[in-house]
N, C-alpha and C positions, 0 to 999 in steps of 0.2 A: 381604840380599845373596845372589847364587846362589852355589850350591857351585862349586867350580872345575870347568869342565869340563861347564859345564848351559850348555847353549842357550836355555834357556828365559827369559824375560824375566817380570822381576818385576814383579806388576800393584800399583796403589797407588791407592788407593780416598780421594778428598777425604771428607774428614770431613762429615755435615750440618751445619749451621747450629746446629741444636739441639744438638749437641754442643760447640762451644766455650763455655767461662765467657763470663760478662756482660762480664767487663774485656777477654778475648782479642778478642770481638766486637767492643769499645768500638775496640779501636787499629786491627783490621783496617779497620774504616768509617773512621777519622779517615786511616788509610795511603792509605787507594780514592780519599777525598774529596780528598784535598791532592795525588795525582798526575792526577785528573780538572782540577784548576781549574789546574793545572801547566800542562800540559801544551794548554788551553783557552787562560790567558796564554801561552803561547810560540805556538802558530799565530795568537793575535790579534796579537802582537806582530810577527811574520813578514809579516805583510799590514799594518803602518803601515809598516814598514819600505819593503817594495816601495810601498807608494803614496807616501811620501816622496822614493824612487829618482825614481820618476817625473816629481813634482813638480819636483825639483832640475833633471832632463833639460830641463821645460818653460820654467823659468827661466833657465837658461845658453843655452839655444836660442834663446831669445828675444832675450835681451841680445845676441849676437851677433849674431844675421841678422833681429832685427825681427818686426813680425807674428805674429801668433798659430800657437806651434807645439805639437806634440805630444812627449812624456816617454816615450810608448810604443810609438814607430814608430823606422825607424831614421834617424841624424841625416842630416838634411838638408843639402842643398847649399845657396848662395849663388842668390834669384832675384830676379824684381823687387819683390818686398814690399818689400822694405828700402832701396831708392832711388827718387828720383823721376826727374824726368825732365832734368832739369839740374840746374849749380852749385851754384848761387845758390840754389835752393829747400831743396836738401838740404845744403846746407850753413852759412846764415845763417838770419835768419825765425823765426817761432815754430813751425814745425811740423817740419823739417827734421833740423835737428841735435839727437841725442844719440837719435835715434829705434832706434840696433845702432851697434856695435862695427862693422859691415861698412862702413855709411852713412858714421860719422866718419872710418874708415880711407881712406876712398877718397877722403875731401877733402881728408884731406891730402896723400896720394900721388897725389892726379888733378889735372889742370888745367882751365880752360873752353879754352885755347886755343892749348899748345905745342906744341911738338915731343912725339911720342912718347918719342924717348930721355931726355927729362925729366921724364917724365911722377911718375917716381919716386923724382925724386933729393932730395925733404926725406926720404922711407923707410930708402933702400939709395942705397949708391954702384952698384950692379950697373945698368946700363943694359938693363933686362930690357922692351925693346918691342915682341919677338916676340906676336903674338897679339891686340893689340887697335888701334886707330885711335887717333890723336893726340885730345886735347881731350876731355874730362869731357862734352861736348854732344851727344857720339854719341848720348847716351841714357841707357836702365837697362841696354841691353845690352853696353854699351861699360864701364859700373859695373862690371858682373859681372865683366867681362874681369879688368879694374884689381884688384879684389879677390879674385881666383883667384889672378894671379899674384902678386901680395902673399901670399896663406897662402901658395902653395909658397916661397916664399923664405922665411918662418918656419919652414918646417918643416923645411928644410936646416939650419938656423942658430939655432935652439933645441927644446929639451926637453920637448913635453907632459906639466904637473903635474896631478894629481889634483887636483880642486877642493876648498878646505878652506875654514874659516871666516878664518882666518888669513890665509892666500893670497888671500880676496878683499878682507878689510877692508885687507891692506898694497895692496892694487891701487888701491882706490878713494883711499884716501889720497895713492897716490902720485900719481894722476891731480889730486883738486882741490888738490896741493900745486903742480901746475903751471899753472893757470888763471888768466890772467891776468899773470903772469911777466915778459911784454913790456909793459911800461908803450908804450900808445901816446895821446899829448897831445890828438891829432886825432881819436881813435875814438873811436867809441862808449862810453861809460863806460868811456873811455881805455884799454880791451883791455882790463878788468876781468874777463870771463868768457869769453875766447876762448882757445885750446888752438894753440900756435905762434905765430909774430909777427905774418904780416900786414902788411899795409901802413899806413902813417901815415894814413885819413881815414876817412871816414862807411861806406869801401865796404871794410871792413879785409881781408875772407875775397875777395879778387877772385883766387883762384887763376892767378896768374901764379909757378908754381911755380919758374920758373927764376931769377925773382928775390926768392922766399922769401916771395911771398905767397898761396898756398895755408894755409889754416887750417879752424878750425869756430869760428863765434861764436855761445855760447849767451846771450848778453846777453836776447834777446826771449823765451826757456822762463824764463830765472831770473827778468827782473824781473816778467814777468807773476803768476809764484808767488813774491811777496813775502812772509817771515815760515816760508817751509816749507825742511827742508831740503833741500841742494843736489842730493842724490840724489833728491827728487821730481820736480822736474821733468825733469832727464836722463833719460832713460826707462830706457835701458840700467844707468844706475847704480841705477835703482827694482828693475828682477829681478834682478841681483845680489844686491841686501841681500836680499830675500825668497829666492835662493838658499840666503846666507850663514844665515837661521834656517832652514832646511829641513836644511841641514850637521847643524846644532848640534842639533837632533831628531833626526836618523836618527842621530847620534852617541851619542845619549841611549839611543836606543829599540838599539844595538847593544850597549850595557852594559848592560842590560834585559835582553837574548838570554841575554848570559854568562852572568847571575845566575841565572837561567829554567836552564842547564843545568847546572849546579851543584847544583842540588836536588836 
C-alpha cells in the first residue's frame, strides 16, 4: 500500500507460471476451463434462443395471415396469400378452409352476397361498412378490407396476450370444442366439422350472413386426413401446435440462461 500522501502508484508484477505450486496451477486451469465452457454455453445458448424467437414469429405468422412468412422481418400485414378469390373456395372444399386465422375470419364475418352493413353481423353488432364493397365476391381485395376492419375492431375491444403454451393449447381446445356444435341433419356429415351453424343442406357455408349462414366447413381437410389429428389437417391449427413446442423450448433454453448466470 503507498504511504499517505504518495502519488505514486503501486506496480504489481503477476507471478510466472513456474512459480505457483502444482495444486495452485491445478485450480487456476479447472477455474480458466469452467468459465471458458461457461461462458461458450451461455452464447450458444443465446443464439437457440434468438433462433427459437424466430421460429415462434414464423409460426404465429403463419397461422394467421397464411403462406409462407418470415420470424425475422417485421410483422406483416394482411395480403392476398391467405384468400382466394371467392366464398365458396375459401371457405368450404378441401383447400380453402383453415388455410389462416385471416381466411376463416373473413368467412365468417364476409358474405357472397349482402348488404355491406351485414357484412359483419355473426362478428360485431357494430355495423362497421365503411371501407369495403358489399359481398365476399369482390375478390382478395375485398377479403383484405373485411379482415382489416375486423382486427381494428379486436383491437378496440381486446387485450393483446403474449403467446404462451398454455394460451394456445386453451385456444385450440376452445376452437375443436366448437366444431360441429350445430347438429345439421341435412349437411354434410350433418355439420360434423363446420365452425357456426350454417344452413340445413349440402351447401351448409352458403354465406348468407344475414340469415346466419355464413360459416367454414372443414369436413373435406378432415375427412380426407382420416386417422390424423385434427390440428393436421387445419393448417392454421398445425403452426400453432409447432408454435406451442417452440414456446415450451425457448422456455427451456431461458432456464438454461438463468442457470448459465448463476455460475
Amino acid at each position: 500500500v503507498n504511504e499517505e500522501g504518495s502519488t505514486t502508484r503501486k506496480k504489481y508484477k503477476r507471478k510466472a507460471r513456474e512459480d505457483f505450486t502444482k495444486a495452485t496451477s491445478a485450480k487456476l486451469d479447472k477455474l480458466y476451463n469452467t468459465a471458458v465452457r461457461v461462458n461458450g454455453d451461455l452464447a450458444k445458448t443465446e443464439r437457440l434462443i434468438a433462433t427459437e424467437e424466430m421460429k415462434i414469429k414464423k409460426e404465429l405468422r403463419e397461422a394467421l395471415l397464411g403462406g409462407t412468412r418470415s420470424g425475422s422481418e417485421q410483422k406483416p400485414t394482411a395480403d392476398a396469400t391467405e384468400f382466394t378469390a371467392g366464398y365458396a373456395t375459401s371457405c368450404t372444399g378441401s383447400s380453402g378452409p383453415g388455410t389462416s386465422l385471416a381466411n376463416d375470419l373473413v368467412c365468417i364475418c364476409g358474405t357472397e352476397g349482402s348488404s355491406a352493413s351485414t357484412t359483419l353481423v355473426q362478428c360485431t353488432s357494430l355495423t362497421e361498412d365503411n371501407g369495403y364493397n358489399k359481398g365476399r365476391t369482390r375478390g382478395t381485395t375485398n377479403a383484405i378490407k373485411i379482415y382489416n376492419k375486423r382486427a381494428a375492431i379486436c383491437q378496440q375491444t381486446l387485450t393483446t396476450e403474449e403467446a404462451s403454451p398454455k394460451g394456445i393449447a386453451a385456444s385450440i381446445a376452445a376452437f375443436t370444442s366448437l366444431l360441429g356444435r350445430n347438429t345439421r341433419s341435412a349437411a354434410t356429415a350433418k355439420g360434423a366439422y363446420s365452425f357456426v351453424k350454417g344452413q340445413n343442406n349440402s351447401n351448409q357455408c352458403n354465406s348468407g350472413a344475414a340469415t346466419g349462414q355464413s360459416c367454414v366447413n372443414y369436413v373435406g381437410i378432415v375427412e380426407a386426413a382420416t386417422g390424423t389429428p385434427i390440428t393436421a389437417p387445419i393448417v392454421r391449427l398445425k403452426h400453432l401446435t409447432e408454435a406451442r413446442k417452440q414456446l415450451i423450448t425457448r422456455r427451456q433454453l431461458l432456464k438454461k440462461r438463468r442457470k448459465s448466470n448463476l455460475v
